[in-house]
N, C-alpha and C positions, 0 to 999 in steps of 0.2 A: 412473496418474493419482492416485489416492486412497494408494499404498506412504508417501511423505512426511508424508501430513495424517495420515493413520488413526492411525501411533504418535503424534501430537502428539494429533488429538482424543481418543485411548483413555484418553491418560495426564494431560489435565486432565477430561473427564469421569470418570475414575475417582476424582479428588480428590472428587467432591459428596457421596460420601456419608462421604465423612472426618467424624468423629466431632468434632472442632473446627473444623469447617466451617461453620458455623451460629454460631459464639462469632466467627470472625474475620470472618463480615460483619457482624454487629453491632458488631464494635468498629470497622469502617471508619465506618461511617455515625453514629461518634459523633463532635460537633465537638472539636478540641484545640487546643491554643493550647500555645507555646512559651515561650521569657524574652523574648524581642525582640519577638512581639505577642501585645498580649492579646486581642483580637477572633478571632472563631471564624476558620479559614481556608478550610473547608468548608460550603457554602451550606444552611441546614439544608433546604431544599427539595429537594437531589439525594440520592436514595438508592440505595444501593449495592443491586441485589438478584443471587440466585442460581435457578438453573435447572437442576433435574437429568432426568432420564432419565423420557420418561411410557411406556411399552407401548414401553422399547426405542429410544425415536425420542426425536431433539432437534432444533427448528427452529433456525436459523442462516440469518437472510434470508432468500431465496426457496426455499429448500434445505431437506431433510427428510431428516435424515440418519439412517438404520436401524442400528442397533448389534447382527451377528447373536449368534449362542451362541459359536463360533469368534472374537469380538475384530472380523471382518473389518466394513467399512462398505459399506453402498449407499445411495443419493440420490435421491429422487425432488423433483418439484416442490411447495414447500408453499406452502398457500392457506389466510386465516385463514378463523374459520368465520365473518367478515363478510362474506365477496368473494362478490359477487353477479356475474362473468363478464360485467361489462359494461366493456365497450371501445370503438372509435369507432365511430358508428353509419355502416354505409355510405350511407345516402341523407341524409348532411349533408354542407352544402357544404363539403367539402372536397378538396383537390385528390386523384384517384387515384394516384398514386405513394406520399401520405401514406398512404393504407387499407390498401397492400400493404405498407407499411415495417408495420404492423401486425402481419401472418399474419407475415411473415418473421421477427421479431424473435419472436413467441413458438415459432414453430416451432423456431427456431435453440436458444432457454432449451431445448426440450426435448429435442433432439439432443445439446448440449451437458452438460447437468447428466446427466440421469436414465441411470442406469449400467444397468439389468439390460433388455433386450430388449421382456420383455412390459409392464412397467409404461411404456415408452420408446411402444411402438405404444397401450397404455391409454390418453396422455397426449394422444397424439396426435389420438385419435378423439374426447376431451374441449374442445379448441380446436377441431377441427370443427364440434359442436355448439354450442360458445358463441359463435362466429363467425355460424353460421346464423340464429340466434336473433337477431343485431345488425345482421342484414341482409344478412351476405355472401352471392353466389353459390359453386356451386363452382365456374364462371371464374374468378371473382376468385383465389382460395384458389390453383386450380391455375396461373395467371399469375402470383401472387408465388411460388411454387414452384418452377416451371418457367423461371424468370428471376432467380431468386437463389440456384437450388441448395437443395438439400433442408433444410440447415441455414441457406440464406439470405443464406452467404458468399461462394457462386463468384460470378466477376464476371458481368454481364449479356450478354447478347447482341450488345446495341449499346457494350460500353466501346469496343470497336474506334473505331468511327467518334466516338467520342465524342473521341478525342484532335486529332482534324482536324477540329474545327471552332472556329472562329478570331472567331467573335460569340456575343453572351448579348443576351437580351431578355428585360427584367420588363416582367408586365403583369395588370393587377387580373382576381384568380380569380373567374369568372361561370360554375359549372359546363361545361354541355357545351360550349359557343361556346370557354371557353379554351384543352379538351382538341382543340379541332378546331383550332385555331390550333399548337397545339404540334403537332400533327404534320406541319400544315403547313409552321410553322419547320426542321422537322427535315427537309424535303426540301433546304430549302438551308442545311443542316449549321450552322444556329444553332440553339443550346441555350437552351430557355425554364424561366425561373424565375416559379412566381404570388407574387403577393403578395394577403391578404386584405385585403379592406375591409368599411368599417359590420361591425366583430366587434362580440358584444355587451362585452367588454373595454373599444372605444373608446367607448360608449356610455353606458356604468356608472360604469369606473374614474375616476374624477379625483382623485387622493392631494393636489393641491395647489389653492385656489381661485384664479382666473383671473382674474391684478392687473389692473388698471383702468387705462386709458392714460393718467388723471393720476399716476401713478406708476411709468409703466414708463420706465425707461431708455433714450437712443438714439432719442429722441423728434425728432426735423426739427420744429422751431416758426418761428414767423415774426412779427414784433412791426411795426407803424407806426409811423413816425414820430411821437413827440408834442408837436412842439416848436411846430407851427403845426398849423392847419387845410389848409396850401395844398401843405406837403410829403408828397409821394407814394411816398416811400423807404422800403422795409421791412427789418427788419433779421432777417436768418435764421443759425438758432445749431442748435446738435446738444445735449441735457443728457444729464447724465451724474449727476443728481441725488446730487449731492455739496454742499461747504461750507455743509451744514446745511440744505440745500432736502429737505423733503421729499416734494414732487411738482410736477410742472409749474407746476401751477396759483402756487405759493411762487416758481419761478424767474421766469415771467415779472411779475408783479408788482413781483419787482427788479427788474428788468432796465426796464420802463415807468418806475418812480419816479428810475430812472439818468439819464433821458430822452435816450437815447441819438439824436443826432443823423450824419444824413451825412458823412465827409470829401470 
């Protein structure tokens, strides 16, 4: 697994502590300019930095890579010293299949990265405990376990039946009532998708303010005739607030002083 990467990381980690290592990222992170432009090409605000070797180990994403005496590499999980091991809470509304994609997904990083046995079972009893704390059971834990495979990857129990069935139903996530409903769906082999409502997202987020119906487009209006008091014809149009109208209120006004009459 690591034969390919290890000579590739030994032989650019081994460059850091090259002696013009330090001169050639200072000369990246100076601006230069060419004959054909004279404006910097390089943003003075991105700079170039370098990272060598602390106690043997170099982070690389979520990966902690050990660099032994032997050249050879091992991997464990790195966590900055910010992470505070909090994850989704389990008594918030959220759907159950979401909590256990949770355990699965970490358990599987730790099956998958961390290479030597003990630090792999140390890793393991660590997500136990940060789990506990955020309100898991160890149901839960051993349900997403024992239904996705230790690593989180084998298929579930139910993918079987999951091919034969031939209906889906969404329907607004109201904790237990939805989870009762879904199993009920699943006796007659319909697959249930929740969908959340009132998030605080919809609540909060509004990136755009909320134009006003004198100026929203696609508007259905309806004008009177104003050619007499006696005529009762109304004349109904769709805008599309264009040729310089800039809200309803401007088209119908034209459209009155047109006095538009019946044929």
């Amino acid at each position: 697994m690591l034969d390919g990467f290890q000579a590739l990381f030994v032989s650019v980690v081994g460059q850091a502590g090259h002696p013009h290592a330090a001169e050639f990222a200072a000369k990246i992170n100076v601006p230069w300019s060419n004959q054909r432009c004279s404006q910097h090409t390089v943003d003075p605000n991105i700079k170039f930095t370098q990272e060598g070797l602390s106690d043997n180990k170099l982070a690389f994403l979520d990966c902690l890579v050990h660099v032994k005496e032997d050249l050879s590499l091992s991997v464990s999980v790195y966590r900055k010293q910010t992470h505070t091991d909090q994850y989704l809470q389990f008594d918030s509304n959220h759907p159950l299949i979401q909590k256990l994609g949770v355990v699965t997904t970490l358990f599987h990083r730790a099956e998958t990265i961390v290479t030597k046995e003990s630090e792999k079972k140390a890793e393991q009893d660590h997500l136990r405990k940060a789990l506990h704390h955020c309100g898991f059971k160890n149901w839960a834990i051993d349900k997403a376990l024992n239904s996705g495979g230790k690593d989180g990857k084998e298929p579930t129990k139910h993918s079987s039946s999951n091919s034969g069935r031939t209906a889906s139903a969404t329907i607004p996530y109201h904790g237990d009532l939805s989870e009762k409903l879904k199993r009920i769906f699943r006796e007659y082999n319909i697959t249930t998708h929740f969908k959340l409502v009132n998030t605080i997202r919809q609540a909060l987020v509004h990136p755009k303010d909320k134009q006003p119906k004198a100026r929203q487009s696609g508007l259905v209006y309806g004008i009177q005739c104003a050619e007499s008091f006696n005529c009762t014809d109304t004349y109904i149009g769709e805008n599309h607030l264009r040729n310089g109208y800039s809200n309803i209120n401007d088209l119908v006004r034209a459209l009155q002083n047109q006095r538009f009459m019946h044929t």
